[in-house]
C-alpha positions as CSV (number, residue, x, y, z in Angstrom):
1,X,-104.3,109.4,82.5
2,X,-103.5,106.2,84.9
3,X,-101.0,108.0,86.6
4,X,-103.1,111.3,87.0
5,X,-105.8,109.1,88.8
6,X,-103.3,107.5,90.8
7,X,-102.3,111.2,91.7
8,X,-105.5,112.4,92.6
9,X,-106.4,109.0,94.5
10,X,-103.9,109.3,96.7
11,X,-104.5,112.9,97.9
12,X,-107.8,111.5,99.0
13,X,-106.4,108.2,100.9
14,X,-104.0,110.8,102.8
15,X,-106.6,113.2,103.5
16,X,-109.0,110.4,104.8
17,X,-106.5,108.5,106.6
18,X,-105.7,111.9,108.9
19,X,-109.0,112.7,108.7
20,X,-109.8,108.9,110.4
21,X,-106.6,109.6,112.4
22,X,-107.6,112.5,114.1
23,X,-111.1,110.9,114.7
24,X,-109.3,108.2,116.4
25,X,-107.3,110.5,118.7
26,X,-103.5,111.7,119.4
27,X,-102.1,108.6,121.5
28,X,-98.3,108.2,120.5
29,X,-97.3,104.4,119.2
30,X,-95.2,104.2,122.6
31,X,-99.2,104.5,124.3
32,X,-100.8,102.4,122.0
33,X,-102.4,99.2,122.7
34,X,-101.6,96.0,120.3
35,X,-105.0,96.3,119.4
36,X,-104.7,100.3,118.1
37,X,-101.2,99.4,116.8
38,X,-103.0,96.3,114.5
39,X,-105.7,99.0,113.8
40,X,-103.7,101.2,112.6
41,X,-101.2,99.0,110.2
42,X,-104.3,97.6,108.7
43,X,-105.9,100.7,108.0
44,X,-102.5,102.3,106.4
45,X,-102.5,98.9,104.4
46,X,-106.5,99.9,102.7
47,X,-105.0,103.4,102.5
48,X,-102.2,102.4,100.2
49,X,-104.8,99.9,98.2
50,X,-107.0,103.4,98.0
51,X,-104.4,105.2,96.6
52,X,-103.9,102.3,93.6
53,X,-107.5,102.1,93.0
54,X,-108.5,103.0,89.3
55,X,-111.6,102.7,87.4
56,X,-113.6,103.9,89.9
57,X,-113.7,100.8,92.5
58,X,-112.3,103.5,95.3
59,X,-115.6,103.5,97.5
60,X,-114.7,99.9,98.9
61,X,-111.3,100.5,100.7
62,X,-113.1,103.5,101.7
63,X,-115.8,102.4,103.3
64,X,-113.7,99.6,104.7
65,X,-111.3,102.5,106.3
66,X,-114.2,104.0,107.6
67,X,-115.4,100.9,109.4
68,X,-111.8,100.0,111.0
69,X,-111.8,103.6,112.2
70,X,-115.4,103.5,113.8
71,X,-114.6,100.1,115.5
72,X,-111.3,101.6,117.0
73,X,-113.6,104.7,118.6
74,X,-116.0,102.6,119.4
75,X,-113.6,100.2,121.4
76,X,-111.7,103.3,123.4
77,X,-114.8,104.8,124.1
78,X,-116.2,101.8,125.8
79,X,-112.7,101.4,127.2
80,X,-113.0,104.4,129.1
81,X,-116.8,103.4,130.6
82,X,-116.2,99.8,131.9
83,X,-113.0,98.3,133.7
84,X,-113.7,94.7,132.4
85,X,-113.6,95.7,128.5
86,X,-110.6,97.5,129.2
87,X,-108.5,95.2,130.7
88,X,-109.9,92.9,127.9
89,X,-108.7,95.0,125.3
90,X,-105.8,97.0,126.2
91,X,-104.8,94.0,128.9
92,X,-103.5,94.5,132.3
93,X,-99.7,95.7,134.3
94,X,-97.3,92.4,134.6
95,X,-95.4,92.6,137.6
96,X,-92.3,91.5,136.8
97,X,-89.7,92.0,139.8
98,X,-90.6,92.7,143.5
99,X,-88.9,92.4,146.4
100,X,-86.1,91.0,145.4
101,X,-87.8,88.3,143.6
102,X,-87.6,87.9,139.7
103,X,-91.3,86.7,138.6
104,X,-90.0,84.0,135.3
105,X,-93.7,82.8,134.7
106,X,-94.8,86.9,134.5
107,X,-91.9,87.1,131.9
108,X,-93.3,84.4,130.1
109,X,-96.7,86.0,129.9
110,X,-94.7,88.9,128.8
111,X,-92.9,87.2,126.1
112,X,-90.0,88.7,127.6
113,X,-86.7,87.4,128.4
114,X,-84.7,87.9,131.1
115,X,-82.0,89.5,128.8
116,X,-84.7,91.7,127.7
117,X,-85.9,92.9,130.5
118,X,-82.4,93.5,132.0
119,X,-81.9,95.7,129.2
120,X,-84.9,97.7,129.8
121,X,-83.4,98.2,133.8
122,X,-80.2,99.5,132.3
123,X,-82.1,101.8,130.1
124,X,-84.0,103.1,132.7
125,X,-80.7,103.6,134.5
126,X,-80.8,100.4,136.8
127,X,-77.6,98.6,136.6
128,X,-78.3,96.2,139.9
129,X,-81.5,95.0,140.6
130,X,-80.7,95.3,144.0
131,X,-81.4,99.0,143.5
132,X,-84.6,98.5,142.5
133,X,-88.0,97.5,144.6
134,X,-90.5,96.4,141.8
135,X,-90.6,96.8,138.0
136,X,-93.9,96.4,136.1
137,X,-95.0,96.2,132.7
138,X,-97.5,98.4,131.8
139,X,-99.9,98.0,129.3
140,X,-98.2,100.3,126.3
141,X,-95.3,98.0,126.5
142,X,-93.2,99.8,128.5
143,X,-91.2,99.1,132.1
144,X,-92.0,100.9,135.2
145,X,-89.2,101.2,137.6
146,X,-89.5,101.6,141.3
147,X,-86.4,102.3,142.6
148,X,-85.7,101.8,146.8
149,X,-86.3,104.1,148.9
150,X,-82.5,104.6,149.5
151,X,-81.9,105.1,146.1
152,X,-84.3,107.1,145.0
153,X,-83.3,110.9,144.1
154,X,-83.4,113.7,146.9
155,X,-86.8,115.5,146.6
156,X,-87.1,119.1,148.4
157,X,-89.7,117.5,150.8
158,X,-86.6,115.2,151.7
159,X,-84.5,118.1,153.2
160,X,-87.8,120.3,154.7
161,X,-87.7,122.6,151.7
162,X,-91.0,124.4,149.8
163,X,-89.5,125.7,146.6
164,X,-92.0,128.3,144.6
165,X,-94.0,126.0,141.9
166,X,-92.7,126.8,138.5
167,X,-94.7,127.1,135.1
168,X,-94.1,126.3,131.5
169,X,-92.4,129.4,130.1
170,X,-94.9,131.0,127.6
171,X,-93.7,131.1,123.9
172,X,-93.2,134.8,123.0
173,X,-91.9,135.3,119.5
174,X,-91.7,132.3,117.4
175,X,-89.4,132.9,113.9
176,X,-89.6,136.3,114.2
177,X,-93.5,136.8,114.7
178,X,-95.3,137.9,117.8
179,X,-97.4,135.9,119.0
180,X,-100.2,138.4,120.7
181,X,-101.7,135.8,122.7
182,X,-99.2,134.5,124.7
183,X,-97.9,137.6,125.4
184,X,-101.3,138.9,126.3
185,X,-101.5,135.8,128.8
186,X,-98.0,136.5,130.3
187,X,-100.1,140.2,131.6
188,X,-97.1,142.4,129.3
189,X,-97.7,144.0,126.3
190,X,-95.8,145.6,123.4
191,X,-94.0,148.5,124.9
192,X,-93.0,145.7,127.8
193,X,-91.2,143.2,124.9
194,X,-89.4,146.1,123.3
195,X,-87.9,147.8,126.4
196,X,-87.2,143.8,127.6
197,X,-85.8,143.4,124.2
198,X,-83.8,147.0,123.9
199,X,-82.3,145.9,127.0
200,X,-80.7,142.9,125.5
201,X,-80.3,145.1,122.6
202,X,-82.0,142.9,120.0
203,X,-84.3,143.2,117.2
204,X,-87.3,141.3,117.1
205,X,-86.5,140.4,113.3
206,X,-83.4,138.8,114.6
207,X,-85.0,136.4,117.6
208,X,-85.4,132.6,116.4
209,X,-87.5,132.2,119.6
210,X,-88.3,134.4,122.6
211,X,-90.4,132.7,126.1
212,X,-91.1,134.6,129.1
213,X,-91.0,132.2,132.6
214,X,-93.3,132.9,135.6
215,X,-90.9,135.1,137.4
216,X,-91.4,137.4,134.3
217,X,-88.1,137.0,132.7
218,X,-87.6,137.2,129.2
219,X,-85.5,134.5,127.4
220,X,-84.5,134.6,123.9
221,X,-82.6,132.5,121.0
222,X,-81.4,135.0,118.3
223,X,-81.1,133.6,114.5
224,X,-77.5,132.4,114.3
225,X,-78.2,132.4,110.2
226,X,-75.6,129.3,109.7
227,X,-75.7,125.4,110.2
228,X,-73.2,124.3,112.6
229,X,-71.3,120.5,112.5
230,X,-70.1,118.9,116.0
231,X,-68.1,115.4,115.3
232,X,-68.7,114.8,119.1
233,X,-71.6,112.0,118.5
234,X,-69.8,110.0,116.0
């Protein structure tokens, strides 16, 4: 019977901690503030206590869930109205190079060494900092690089070129199904995907995944029905 409990507790500590989740909003961990990230750990820590909780005493890490999840909307909404609570709670860009000049008491502030934050040039594919004109440390943790001006990449305003804007392509057929939506919203319809798809001479039971682009084009994957092993990444 213990275990059964246990069973039945912890389908309701998962199905209030996404419920909590989604009331809380979609931000990835690489956009979360240390506040959220905190948040978050401590609320999957009452989860797990929820999930263990027999003889009825389940209503106080629920409640307490509730609460943590409350004070986290609370905090982004509040956020979002005033400037001064959110640089309090979500804090404020470091600069850390500019100029040609490495900031060491920013780096402190970051709790970052210089190793570190050589590292984070390299990965951001910044060998020589003489390459770059300022790199700042935004406030999900991450390091924005401004490369110079001579070293940035050649844009099509560069070289007096107005290239047609492109568009996501639209997802057609996904596993095998239609999807009558998107392919309402692309301006085809049925007898359009089959003579698009005769002409490629495939069955829509054998495409994987099928997307049409804005010039109208119809892409698609067919089901290659076998796993396949490449030993070039080890």
């Amino acid at each position: 019977m213990e275990l059964i409990a246990i069973f039945f507790t912890s389908l309701g500590s998962l199905a209030a901690m996404f419920l909590l989740t989604k009331l809380m909003g979609q931000r990835q961990v690489s956009q979360m503030s240390m506040f959220d990230y905190v948040n978050g750990i401590t609320i999957g820590s009452i989860a797990a206590e929820f999930a263990t909780s027999l003889g009825g005493d389940f209503l106080k890490p629920l409640i307490a869930m509730i609460v943590y999840a409350i004070a986290a909307l609370a905090i982004s909404l509040l956020s979002c109205k005033s400037l001064v609570l959110r640089k309090f709670f979500n804090g404020k860009p470091i600069v850390l190079f500019e100029n040609g000049k490495i900031y060491e008491k920013n780096l402190i502030a970051a709790k970052m060494d210089i190793n570190e934050f050589l590292t984070q040039c390299r990965v951001g594919g910044y060998f020589d900092l003489k390459d770059l004109a300022c790199a700042i440390l935004e406030t999900n943790g991450k390091v924005s690089l401004l490369p110079k001006s001579s070293k940035r990449p050649v844009t099509p305003e560069d070289i007096d070129l107005t290239p047609s804007q492109e568009y996501p392509p639209v997802n057609i057929i996904i596993d095998g199904i239609l999807i009558n939506e998107n392919l309402k919203y692309t301006g085809n319809d049925k007898t359009w995907l089959e003579k698009a798809l005769n002409a490629q001479h495939i069955k829509q039971k054998d495409v994987f995944l099928a997307t049409c682009d804005s010039q109208n084009k119809l892409t698609v994957y067919k089901k290659t029905g076998h796993a396949v092993r490449h030993d070039i990444f080890e």
